[in-house]
C-alpha positions in Angstrom: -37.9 73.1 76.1 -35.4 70.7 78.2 -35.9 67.7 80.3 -34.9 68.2 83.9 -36.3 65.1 85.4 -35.3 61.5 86.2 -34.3 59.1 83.3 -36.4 57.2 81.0 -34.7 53.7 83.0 -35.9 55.5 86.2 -32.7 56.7 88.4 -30.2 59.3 87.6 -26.6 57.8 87.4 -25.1 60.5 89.1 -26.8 59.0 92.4 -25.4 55.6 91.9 -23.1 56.9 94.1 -25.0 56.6 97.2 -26.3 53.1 96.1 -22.7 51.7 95.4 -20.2 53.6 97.5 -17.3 51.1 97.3 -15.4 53.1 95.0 -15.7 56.5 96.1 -12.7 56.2 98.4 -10.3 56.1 95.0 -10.4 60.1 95.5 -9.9 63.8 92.9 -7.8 61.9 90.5 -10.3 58.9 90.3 -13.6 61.0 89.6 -12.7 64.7 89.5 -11.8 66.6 86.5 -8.3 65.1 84.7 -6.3 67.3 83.1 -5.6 67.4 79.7 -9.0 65.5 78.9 -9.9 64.5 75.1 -13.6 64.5 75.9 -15.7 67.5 75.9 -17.8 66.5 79.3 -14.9 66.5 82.6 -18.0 68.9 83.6 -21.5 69.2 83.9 -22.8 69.6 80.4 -25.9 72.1 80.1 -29.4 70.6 80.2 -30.3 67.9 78.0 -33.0 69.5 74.8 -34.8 65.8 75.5 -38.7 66.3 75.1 -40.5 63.8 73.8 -38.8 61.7 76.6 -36.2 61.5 78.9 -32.5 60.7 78.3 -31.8 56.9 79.0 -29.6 55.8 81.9 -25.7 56.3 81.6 -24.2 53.1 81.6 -21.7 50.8 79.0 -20.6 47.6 79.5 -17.1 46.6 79.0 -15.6 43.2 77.5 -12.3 41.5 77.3 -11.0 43.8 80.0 -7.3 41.8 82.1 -7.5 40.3 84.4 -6.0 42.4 86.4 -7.8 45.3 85.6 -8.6 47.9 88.6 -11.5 50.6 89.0 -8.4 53.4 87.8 -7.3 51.7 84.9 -11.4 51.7 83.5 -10.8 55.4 84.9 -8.5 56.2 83.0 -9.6 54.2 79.5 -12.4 56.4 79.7 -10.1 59.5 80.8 -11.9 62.8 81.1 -15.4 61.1 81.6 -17.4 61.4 84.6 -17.2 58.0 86.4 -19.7 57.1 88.7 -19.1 53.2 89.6 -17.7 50.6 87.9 -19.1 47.0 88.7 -16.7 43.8 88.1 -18.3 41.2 86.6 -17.5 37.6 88.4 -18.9 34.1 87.9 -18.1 31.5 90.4 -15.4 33.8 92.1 -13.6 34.4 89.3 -13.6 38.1 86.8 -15.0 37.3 83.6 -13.7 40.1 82.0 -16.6 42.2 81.9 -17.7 45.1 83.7 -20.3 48.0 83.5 -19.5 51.7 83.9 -22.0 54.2 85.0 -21.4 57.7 83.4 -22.6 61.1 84.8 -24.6 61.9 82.1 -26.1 60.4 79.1 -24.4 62.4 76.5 -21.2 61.1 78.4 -22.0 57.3 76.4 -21.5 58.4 73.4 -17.6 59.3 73.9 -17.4 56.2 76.3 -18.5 53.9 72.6 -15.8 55.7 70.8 -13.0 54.0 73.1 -14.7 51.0 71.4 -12.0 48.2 70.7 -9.1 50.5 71.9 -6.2 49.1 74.0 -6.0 48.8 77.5 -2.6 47.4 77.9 -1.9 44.7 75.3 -5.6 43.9 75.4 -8.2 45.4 73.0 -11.9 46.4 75.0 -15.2 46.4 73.6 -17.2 48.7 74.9 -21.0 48.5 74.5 -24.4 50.6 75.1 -26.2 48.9 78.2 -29.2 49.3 80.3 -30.2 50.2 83.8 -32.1 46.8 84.1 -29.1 44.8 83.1 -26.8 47.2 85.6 -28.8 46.2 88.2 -29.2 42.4 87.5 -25.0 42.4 87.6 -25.2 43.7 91.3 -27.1 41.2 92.4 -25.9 38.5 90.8 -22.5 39.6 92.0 -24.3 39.8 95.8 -25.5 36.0 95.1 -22.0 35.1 93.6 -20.4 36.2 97.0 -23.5 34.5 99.2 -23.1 31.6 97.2 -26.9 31.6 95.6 -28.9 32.7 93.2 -31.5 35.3 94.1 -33.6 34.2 91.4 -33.5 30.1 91.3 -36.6 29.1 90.3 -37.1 32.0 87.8 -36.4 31.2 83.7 -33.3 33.2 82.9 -31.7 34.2 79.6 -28.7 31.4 78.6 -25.4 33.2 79.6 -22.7 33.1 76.9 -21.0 30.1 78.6 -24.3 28.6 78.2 -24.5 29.5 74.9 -21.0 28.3 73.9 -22.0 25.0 75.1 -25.5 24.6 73.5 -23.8 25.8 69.9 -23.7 23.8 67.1 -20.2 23.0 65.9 -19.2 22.6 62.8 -15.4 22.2 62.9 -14.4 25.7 63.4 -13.2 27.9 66.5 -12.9 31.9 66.8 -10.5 33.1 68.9 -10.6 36.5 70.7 -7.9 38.2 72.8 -4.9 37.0 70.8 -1.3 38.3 71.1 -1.1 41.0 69.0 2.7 39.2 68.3 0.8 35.3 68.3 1.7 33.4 65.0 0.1 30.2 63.3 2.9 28.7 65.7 1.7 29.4 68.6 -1.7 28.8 68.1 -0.8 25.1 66.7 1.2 24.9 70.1 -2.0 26.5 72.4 -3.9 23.4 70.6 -0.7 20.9 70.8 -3.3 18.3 71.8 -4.7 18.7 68.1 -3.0 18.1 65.0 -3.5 21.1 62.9 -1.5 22.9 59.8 -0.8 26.6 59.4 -3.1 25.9 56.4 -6.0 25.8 58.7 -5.0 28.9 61.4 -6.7 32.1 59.9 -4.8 35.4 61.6 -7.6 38.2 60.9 -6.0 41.4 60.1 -7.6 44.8 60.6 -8.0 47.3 57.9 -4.6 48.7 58.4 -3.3 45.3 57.6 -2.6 44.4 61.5 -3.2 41.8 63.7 -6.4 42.1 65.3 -6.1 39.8 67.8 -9.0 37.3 66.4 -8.1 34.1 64.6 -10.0 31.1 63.4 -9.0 27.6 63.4 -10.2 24.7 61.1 -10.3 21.6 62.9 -10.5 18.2 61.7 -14.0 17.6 62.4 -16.4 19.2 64.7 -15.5 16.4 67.2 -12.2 18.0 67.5 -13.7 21.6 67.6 -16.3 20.7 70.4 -12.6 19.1 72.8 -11.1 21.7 71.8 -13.1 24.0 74.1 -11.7 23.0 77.1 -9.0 25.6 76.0 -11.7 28.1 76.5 -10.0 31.2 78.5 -6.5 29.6 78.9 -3.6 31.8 78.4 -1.4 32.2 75.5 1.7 34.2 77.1 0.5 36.4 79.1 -3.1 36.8 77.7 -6.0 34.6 78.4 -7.8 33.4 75.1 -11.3 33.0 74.6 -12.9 30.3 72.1 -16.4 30.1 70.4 -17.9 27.7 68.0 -18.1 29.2 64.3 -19.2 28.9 60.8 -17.7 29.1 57.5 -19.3 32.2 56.3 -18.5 34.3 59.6 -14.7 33.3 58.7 -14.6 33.8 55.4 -16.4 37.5 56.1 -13.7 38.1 58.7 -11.2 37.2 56.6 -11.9 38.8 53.9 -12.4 42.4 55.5 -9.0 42.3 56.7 -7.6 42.2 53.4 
């Protein structure tokens, strides 16, 4: 028995494409098949064997994408997929890094979540499941962005992670995500010149091939320090922007200690 309706968040992403047509302009090499494709799916896969219920809506969301990033470069980080739209995430005019990517077909996300925390350029991407709900709350806040309003403003809304940075309790210590994969302890101490800090208190994680991960943690003076230090949130370190979020002594001691 297979399913051959709608999916279980109500729309099938191949017809995104007639909701969002801003990218279908990008032509063959943008959405048809690529050669040489790693994935199995640069075609329509056979029916889904769903039958309790149907398959959930194709969609990922992306973070810690560059800045300059364009629709063909999430095309091709996801090379031999089925792209359908991708959708820039912006707050107050400016790309926040993130973006979701709908997918032809459901069985499509799981080879987009294996790119997980691969390169694109010198940057590493995290790449996460996502919902049709939360797809569709991006477009219009990205219509409201552009219009200058909010199209919900007197609805409660979830804290957004700038929100959440803010209200987060500090307790001397910094994470830092989107490092140089070439950043010492010195250049860390000189992205925080307006602290005073040792290479005793800069923590470069490694991964489990003994490599720069591009994460650090710093140990400030106080939490005083660590709160100030914020202000550094998503400023660049060469040619990388770096962002900052209040953390604890067990997280970075678990970090550290994985990389070993």
């Amino acid at each position: 028995m297979f399913y051959r309706g709608k999916y279980s968040d109500g729309a099938d992403g191949r017809e995104m494409g007639a909701k969002r047509q801003r990218i279908n302009d990008q032509g063959p090499s943008f959405y048809g098949n690529l050669p040489g494709s790693s994935f199995m799916y640069s075609a329509p896969p056979p029916p889904y064997s769903y039958v309790s219920q149907p398959p959930p809506f194709p969609v990922v969301r992306l973070r810690g994408l560059p800045f300059d990033c364009t629709e063909a470069d999430v095309a091709e980080f996801f090379h031999g997929l089925d792209i359908v739209d991708v959708l820039f995430v912006h707050k107050n005019g400016k790309f926040t890094g993130e973006a979701f990517c709908v997918l032809g077909y459901p069985l499509q996300v799981d080879f987009a979540l294996q790119k997980n925390r691969q390169n694109m350029g010198r940057r590493y991407v995290e790449v996460f499941r996502s919902k049709r709900q939360e797809y569709y709350k991006a477009i219009a806040n990205e219509v409201a962005d552009a219009r200058g309003g909010s199209p919900r403003r007197n609805a409660p809304r979830a804290k957004s992670s700038d929100e959440a940075k803010e209200s987060a309790e500090h307790t001397g210590i910094l994470r830092l995500r989107g490092l140089p994969f070439s950043a010492g302890k010195d250049d860390i101490i000189e992205f925080f010149k307006d602290f005073v800090l040792s290479e005793d208190a800069i923590h470069v994680v490694l991964n489990s091939e003994g490599r720069p991960s591009g994460e650090a943690f710093v140990e400030f003076a106080n939490a005083e320090d660590s709160k100030s230090a914020m202000a550094k949130d998503r400023m660049t370190l060469g040619s990388r922007y770096i962002e900052l979020f209040p953390s604890f002594p067990e997280e970075m001691d678990d970090a550290i200690s994985r990389g070993r």
